[in-house]
C-alpha positions as a Markdown table, in Angstrom:
| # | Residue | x | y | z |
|---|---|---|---|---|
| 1 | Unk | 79.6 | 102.8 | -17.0 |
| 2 | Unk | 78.0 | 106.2 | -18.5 |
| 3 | Unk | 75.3 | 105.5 | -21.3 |
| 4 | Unk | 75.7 | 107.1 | -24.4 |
| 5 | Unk | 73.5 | 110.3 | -25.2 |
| 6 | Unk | 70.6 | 110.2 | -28.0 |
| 7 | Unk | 72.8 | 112.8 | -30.4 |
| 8 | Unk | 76.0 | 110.3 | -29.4 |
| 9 | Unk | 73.7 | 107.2 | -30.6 |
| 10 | Unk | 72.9 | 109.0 | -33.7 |
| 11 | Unk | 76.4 | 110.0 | -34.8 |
| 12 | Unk | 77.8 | 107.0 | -34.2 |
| 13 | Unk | 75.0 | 105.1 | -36.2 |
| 14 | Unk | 75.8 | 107.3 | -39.0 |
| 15 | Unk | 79.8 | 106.4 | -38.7 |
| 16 | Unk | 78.9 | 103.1 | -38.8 |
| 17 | Unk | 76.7 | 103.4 | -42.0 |
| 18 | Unk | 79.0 | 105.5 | -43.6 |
| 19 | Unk | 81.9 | 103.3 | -43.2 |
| 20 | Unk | 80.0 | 99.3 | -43.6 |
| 21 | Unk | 77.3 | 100.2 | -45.6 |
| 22 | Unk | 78.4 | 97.6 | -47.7 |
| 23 | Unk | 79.4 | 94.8 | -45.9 |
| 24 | Unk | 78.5 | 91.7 | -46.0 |
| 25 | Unk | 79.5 | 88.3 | -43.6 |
| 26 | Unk | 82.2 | 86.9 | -44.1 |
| 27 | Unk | 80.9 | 83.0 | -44.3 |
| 28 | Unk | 81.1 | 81.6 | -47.7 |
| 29 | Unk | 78.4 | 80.5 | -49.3 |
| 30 | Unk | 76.2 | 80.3 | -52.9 |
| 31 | Unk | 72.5 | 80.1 | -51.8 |
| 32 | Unk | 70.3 | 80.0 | -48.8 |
| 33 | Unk | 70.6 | 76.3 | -48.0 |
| 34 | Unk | 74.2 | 76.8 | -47.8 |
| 35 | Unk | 74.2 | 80.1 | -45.6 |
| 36 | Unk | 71.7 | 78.7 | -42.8 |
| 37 | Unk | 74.4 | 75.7 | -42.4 |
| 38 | Unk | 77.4 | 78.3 | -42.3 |
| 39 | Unk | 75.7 | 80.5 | -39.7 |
| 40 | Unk | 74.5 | 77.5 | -37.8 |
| 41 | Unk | 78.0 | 76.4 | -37.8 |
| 42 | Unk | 79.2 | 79.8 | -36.8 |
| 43 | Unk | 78.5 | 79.4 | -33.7 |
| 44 | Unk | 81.2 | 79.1 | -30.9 |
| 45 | Unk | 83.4 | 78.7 | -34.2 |
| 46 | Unk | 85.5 | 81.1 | -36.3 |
| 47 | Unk | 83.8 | 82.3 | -39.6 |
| 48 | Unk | 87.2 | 81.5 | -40.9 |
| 49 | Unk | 87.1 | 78.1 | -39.8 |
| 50 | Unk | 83.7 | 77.8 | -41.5 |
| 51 | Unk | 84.5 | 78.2 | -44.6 |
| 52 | Unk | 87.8 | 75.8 | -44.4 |
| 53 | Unk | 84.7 | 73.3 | -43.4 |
| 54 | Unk | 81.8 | 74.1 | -46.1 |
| 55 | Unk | 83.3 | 73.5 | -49.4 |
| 56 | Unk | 83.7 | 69.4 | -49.2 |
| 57 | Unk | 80.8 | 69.6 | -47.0 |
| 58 | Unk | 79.0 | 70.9 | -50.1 |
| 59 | Unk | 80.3 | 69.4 | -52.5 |
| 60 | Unk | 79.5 | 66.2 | -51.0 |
| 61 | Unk | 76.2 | 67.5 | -50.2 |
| 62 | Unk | 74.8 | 70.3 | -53.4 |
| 63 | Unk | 71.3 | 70.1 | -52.3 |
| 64 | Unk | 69.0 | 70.3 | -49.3 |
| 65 | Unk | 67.5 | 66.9 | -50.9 |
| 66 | Unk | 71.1 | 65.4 | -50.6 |
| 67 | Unk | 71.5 | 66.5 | -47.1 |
| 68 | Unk | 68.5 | 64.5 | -45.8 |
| 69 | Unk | 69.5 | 61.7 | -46.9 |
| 70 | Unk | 72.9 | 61.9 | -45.3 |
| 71 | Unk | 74.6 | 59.2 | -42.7 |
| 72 | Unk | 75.3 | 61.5 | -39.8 |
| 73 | Unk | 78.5 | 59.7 | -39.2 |
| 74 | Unk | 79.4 | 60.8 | -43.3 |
| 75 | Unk | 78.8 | 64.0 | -42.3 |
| 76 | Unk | 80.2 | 64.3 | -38.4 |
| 77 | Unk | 83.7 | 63.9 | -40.5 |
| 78 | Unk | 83.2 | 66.9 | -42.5 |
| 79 | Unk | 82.7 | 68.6 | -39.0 |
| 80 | Unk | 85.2 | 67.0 | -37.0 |
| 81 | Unk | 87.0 | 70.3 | -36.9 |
| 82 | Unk | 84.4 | 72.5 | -35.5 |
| 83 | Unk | 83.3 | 73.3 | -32.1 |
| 84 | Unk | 80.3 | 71.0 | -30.7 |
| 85 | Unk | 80.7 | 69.0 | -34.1 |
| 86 | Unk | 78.3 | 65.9 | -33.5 |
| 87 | Unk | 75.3 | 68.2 | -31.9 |
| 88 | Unk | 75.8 | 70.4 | -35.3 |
| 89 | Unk | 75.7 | 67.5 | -37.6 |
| 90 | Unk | 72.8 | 65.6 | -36.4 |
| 91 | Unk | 70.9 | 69.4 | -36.3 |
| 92 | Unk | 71.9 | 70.0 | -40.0 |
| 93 | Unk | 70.6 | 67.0 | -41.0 |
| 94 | Unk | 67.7 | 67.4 | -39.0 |
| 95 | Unk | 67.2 | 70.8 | -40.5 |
| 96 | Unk | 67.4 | 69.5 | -44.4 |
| 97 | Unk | 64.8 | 67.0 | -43.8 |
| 98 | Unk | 62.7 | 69.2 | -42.7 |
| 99 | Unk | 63.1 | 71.8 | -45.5 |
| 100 | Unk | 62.5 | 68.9 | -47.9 |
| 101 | Unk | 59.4 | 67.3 | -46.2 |
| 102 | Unk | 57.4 | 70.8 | -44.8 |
| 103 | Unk | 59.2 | 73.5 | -47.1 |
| 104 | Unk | 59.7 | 71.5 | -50.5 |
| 105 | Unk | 63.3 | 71.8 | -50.6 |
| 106 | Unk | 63.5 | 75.9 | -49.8 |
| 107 | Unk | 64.7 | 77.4 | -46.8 |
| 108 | Unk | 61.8 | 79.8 | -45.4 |
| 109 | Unk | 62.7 | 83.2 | -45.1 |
| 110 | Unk | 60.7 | 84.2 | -42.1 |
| 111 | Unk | 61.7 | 84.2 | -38.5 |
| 112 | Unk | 59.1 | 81.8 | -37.2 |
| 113 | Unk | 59.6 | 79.1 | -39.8 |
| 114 | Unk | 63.4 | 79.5 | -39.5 |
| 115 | Unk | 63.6 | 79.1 | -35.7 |
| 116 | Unk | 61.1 | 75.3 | -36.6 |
| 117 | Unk | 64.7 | 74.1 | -38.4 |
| 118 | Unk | 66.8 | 72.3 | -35.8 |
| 119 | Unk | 69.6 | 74.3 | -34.8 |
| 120 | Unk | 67.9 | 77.6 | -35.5 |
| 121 | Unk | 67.4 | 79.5 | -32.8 |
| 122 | Unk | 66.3 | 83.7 | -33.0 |
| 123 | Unk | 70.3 | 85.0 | -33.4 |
| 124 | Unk | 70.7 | 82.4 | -36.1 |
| 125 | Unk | 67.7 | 83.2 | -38.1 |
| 126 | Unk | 68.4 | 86.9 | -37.6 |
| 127 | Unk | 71.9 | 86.7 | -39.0 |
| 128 | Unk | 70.5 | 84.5 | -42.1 |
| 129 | Unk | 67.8 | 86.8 | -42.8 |
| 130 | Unk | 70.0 | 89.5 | -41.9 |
| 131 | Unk | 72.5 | 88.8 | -44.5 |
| 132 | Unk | 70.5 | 87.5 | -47.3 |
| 133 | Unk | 67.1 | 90.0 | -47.4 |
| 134 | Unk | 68.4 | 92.6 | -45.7 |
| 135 | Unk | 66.4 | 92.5 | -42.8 |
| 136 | Unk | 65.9 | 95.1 | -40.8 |
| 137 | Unk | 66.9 | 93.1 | -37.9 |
| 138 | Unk | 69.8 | 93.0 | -35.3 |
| 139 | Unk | 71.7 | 90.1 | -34.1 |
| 140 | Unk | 74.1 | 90.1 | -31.0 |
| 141 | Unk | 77.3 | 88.1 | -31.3 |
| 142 | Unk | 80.0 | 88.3 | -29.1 |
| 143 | Unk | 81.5 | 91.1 | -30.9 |
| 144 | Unk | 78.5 | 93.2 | -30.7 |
| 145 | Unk | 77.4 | 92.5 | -27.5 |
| 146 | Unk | 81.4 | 93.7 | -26.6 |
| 147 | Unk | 81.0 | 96.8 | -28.7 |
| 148 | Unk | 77.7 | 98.1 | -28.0 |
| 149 | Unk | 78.5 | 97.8 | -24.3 |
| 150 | Unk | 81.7 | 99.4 | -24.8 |
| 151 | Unk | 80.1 | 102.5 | -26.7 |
| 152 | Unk | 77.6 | 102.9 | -23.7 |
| 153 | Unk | 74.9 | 101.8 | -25.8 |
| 154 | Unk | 73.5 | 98.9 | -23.5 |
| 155 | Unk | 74.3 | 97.9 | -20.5 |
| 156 | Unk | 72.2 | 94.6 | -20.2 |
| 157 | Unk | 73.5 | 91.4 | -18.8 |
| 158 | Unk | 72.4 | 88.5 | -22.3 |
| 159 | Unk | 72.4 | 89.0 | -25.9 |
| 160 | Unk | 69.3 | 88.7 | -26.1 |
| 161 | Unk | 68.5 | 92.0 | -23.9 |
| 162 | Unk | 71.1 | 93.6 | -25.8 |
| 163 | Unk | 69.3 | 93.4 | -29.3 |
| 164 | Unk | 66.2 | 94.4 | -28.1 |
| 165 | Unk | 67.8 | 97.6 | -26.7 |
| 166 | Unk | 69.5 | 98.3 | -29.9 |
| 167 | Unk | 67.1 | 97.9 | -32.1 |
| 168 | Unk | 65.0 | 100.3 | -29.8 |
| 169 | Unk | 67.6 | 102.7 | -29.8 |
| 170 | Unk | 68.8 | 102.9 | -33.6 |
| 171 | Unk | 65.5 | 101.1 | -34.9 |
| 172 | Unk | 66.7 | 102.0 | -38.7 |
| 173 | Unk | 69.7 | 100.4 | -40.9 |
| 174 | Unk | 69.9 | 97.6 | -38.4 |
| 175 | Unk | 71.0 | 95.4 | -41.1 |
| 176 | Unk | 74.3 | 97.5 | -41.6 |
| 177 | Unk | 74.6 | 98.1 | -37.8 |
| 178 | Unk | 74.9 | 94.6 | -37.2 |
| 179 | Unk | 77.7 | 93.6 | -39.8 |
| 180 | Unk | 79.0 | 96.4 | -38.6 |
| 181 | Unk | 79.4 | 96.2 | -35.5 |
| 182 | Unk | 80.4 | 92.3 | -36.5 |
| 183 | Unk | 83.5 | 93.5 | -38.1 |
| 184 | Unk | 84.3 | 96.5 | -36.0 |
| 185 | Unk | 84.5 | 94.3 | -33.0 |
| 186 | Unk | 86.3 | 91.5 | -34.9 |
| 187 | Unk | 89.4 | 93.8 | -36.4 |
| 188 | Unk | 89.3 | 97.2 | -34.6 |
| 189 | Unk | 87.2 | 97.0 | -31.0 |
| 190 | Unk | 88.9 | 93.4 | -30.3 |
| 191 | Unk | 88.1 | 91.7 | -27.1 |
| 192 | Unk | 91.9 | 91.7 | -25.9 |
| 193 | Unk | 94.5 | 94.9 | -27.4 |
| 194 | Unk | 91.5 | 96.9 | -29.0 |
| 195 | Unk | 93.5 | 99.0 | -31.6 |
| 196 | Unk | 92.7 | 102.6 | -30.1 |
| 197 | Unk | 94.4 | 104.1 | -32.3 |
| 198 | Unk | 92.7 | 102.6 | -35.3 |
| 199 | Unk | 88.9 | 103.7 | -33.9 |
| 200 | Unk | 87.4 | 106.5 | -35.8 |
| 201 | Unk | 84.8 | 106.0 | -32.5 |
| 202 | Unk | 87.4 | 106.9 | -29.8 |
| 203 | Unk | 85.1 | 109.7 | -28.5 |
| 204 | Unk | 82.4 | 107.9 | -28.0 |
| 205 | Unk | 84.6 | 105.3 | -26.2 |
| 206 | Unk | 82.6 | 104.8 | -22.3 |
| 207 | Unk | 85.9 | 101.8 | -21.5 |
| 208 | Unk | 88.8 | 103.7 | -22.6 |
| 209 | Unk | 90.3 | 104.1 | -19.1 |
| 210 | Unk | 90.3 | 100.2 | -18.9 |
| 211 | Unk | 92.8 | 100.1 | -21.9 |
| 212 | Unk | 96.5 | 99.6 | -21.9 |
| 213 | Unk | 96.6 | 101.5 | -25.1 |
């Protein structure tokens, strides 16, 4: 598949900060404790199905404090409907003691203290940091992985390759790119049907011919 060119990278960074530059996820959530759980549950699981979950689960559960002391069979029935639901519960639990016995109570806001929480691995503590500082970081789901190799951007075979080339090649406003690219592939540059005729990036488009548009 051809790579896209250095003026093609640049425009279509620009489209994509013209058009997201204020997006935000799509989890639901009030405060830090509560977004690290909703990204950590994110995973292999619907952002819509998410937020069905969170609100009992926090309601039951306001605080980090609260959390720690939890019976992880109370809260594997909160979970029951997500993906890998017991190995999410025991981590969340994990992760809020934890913040209450090394952090007193407050979720660290730095990548290596993050990735210490169970469950929190670098895509997780990207987003999270991503989402509530504005980071200047990237994180590669399956939509951006899908779009950046579809745009000719990388090429690379793990997610983890993938960010590392993209934040090499648009190194700036990696914070919009990524919600961007989030919610471009999610609605517009779909894994099955893309809607063609929807993209305002057709041109740059290096899959096109694969299409049944």
């Amino acid at each position: 598949m051809k790579k896209a060119t250095k003026k093609e990278i640049l425009e279509i960074q620009k489209q994509f900060v013209q058009r997201y530059s204020d997006a935000v996820s799509e989890l639901q959530y009030k405060n830090a404790y509560e977004l690290v759980i909703a990204v950590a549950l994110s995973a292999q699981c619907t952002d819509k199905r998410v937020n069905i979950i969170t609100p009992a689960l926090f309601e039951k559960y306001p605080t980090v404090q609260d959390l720690a002391k939890a019976e992880l069979e109370d809260v594997k029935k909160f979970l029951n409907s997500c993906s890998f639901f017991n190995n999410k519960a025991k981590n969340i639990v994990a992760m809020a003691q934890r913040v209450t016995q090394v952090y007193d109570g407050e979720i660290p806001m730095n990548e290596k203290d993050l990735q210490t929480l169970a469950g929190v691995g670098q895509k997780t503590a990207h987003v999270v940091m991503i989402e509530y500082m504005g980071a200047n970081l990237m994180a590669v789901d399956t939509h951006v992985f899908r779009v950046a190799h579809r745009l000719g951007l990388s090429d690379d075979k793990t997610a983890k390759a993938t960010e590392a080339t993209l934040v090499k090649k648009f190194k700036t406003d990696l914070h919009v790119l990524h919600q961007a690219m989030v919610l471009f592939g999610r609605y517009i540059c779909t894994a099955k049907n893309p809607k063609c005729d929807e993209c305002f990036l057709t041109e740059f488009c290096k899959s096109k011919a694969s299409f049944k548009v």
